[in-house]
C-alpha positions in Angstrom: 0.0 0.0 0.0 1.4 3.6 -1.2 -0.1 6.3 0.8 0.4 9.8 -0.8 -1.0 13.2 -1.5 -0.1 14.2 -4.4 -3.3 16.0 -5.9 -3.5 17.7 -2.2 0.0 18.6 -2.9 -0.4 20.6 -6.3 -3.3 22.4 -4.8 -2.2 23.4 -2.2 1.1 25.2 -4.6 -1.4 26.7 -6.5 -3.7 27.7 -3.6 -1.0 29.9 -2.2 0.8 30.7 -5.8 3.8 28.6 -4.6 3.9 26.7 -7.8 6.2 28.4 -9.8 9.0 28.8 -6.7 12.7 27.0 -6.5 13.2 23.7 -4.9 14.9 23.8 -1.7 16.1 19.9 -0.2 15.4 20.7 3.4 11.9 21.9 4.6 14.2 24.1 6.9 17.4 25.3 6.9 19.3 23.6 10.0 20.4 27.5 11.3 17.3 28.5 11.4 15.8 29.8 14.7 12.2 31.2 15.3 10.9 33.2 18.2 8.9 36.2 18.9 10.1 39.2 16.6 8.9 42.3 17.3 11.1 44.4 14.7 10.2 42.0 11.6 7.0 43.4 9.7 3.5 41.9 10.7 1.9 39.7 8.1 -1.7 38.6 7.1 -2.7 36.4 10.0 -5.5 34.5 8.0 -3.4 33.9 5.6 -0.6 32.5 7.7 -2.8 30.0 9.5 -4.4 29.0 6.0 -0.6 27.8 4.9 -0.4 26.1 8.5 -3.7 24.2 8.9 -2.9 22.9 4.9 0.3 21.7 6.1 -1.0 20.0 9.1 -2.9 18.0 7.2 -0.5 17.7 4.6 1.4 15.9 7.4 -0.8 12.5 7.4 1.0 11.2 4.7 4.1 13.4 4.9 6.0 13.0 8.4 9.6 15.0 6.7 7.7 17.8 7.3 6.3 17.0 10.9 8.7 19.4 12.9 9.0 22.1 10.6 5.2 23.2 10.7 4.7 22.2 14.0 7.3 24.8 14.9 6.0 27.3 13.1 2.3 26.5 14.0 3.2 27.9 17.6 3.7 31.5 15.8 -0.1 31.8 14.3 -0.9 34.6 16.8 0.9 37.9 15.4 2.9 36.1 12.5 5.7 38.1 11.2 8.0 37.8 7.8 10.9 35.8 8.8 7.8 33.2 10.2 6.1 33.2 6.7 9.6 33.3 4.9 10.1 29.4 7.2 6.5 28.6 5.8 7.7 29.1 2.3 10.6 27.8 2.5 8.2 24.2 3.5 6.5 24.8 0.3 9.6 25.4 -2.0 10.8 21.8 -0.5 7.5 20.4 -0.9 7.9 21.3 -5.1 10.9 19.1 -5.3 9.1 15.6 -3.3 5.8 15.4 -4.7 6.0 11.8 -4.6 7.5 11.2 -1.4 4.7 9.2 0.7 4.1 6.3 2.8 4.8 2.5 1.4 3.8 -0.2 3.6 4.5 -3.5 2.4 3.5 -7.0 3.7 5.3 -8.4 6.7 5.5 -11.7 8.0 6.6 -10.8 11.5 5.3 -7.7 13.3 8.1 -6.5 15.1 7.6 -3.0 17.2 10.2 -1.3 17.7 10.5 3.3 18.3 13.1 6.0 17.2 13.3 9.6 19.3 15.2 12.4 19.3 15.0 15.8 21.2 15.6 19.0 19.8 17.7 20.9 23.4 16.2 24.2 24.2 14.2 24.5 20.1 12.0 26.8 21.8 13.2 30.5 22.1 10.0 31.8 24.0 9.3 29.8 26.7 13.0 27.9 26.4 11.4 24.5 26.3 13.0 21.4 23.9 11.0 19.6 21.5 10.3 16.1 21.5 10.1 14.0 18.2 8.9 9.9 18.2 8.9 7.6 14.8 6.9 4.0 15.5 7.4 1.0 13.3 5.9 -2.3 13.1 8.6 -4.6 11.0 10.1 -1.9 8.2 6.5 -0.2 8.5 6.5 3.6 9.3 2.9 4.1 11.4 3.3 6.7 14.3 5.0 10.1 14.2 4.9 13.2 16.3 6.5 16.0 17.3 5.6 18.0 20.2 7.2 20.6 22.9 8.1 19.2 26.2 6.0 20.5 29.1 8.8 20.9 31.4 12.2 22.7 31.0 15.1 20.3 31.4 18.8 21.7 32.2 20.7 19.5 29.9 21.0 17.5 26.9 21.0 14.4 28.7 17.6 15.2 30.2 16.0 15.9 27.3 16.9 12.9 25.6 15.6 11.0 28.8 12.2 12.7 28.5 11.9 11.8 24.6 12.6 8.3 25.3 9.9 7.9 28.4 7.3 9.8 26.1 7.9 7.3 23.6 7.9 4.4 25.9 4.6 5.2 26.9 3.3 5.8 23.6 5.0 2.1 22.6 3.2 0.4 25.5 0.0 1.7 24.2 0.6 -0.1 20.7 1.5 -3.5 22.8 -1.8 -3.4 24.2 -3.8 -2.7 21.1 -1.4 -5.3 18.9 -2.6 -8.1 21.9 -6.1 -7.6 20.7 -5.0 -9.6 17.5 -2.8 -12.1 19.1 0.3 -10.0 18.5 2.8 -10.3 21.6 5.8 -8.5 21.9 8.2 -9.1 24.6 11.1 -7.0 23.9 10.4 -4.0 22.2 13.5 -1.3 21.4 13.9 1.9 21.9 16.5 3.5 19.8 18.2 7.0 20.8 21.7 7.7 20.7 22.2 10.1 24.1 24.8 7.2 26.0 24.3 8.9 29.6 20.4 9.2 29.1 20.4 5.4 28.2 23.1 4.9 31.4 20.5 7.3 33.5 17.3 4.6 32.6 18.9 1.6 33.4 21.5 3.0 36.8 18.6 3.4 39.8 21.6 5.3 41.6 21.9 7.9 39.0 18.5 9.2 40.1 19.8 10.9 43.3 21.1 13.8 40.3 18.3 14.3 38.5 14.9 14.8 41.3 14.5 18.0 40.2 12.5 15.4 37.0 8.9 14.8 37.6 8.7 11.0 38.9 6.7 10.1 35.7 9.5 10.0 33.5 11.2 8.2 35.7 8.8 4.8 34.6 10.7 4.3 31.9 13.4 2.5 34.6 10.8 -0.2 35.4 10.1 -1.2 31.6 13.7 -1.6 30.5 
């Protein structure tokens, strides 16, 4: 099965007279940093959350551009240029992979295994991080998200330890539902690559350092 939206896609180019723009390879530049600007010129705000909403649900079917709108969804209130110019620069990428989708082929075994990754201090009003999850089940893509922590962690290594028990809860929730069809999994990886977040889930006595964490991400201990 090949899930894609294409026709959405060319609409949506024409809809906001992006059609006719260069292709860029990234759906944002990795320098780029959005916050609240208050010297940048104020844009139309309809229009800005028209381009997001489209691109939201552009996103079912398109997770490579998951945590570029999502960051600049959080500027819909008061947009200014260099948000729209990030918005654009989403659509000149998106000229380039029209046929980038989802291809799910058939599996014999249903293995479940998740990917995260945090994004250390992505947020420059509020100075949160940003989480981001990918679920598969065998070489299957199904579950992706990115979303902004709700509490502010202190380092790297914390971060990465919230991702990964956000994720672990989010896998457990699959286990349950893949039970329903007789699908048991017993060992079910988590993959991110911080070494002393990994050390801090598995090392009880590395807790004492980190209490200033709210206990529920501290479940993920029990699991692994």
């Amino acid at each position: 099965i090949y899930i894609h939206q294409i026709n959405y896609m060319k609409e949506l180019l024409k809809k906001f007279k992006m059609d006719d723009g260069k292709h860029m390879k990234t759906p944002m530049h990795p320098t780029t940093v959005l916050g609240m600007d208050d010297e940048s010129k104020k844009v139309d705000e309809k229009t800005y959350k028209g381009m997001i909403w489209s691109l939201m649900y552009l996103t079912v079917s398109k997770p490579d551009i998951m945590f570029s709108v999502c960051l600049c969804a959080r500027f819909q209130k008061e947009p200014r240029e260099n948000h729209l110019s990030t918005v654009k620069h989403i659509f000149w990428y998106l000229i380039g992979t029209p046929n980038l989708g989802l291809y799910f082929k058939r599996e014999k075994e249903y293995k479940l295994f998740g990917c995260c990754d945090a994004d250390f201090v992505g947020d420059g009003v509020e100075w949160k991080s940003t989480s981001g999850e990918c679920h598969f089940i065998g070489g299957c893509l199904f579950y992706w998200t990115s979303k902004k922590q709700g509490t502010i962690a202190l380092s790297t290594t914390k971060v990465e330890y919230i991702s990964a028990a956000s994720c672990c809860s989010q896998l457990l929730w699959i286990k349950h539902h893949l039970e329903d069809y007789n699908l048991f999994e017993s060992n079910i990886p988590i993959l991110f690559y911080n070494t002393i977040a990994i050390d801090l889930s598995k090392n009880p006595i590395m807790h004492s350092r980190t209490k200033h964490i709210e206990i529920k991400h501290h479940f993920i201990r029990d699991h692994i």
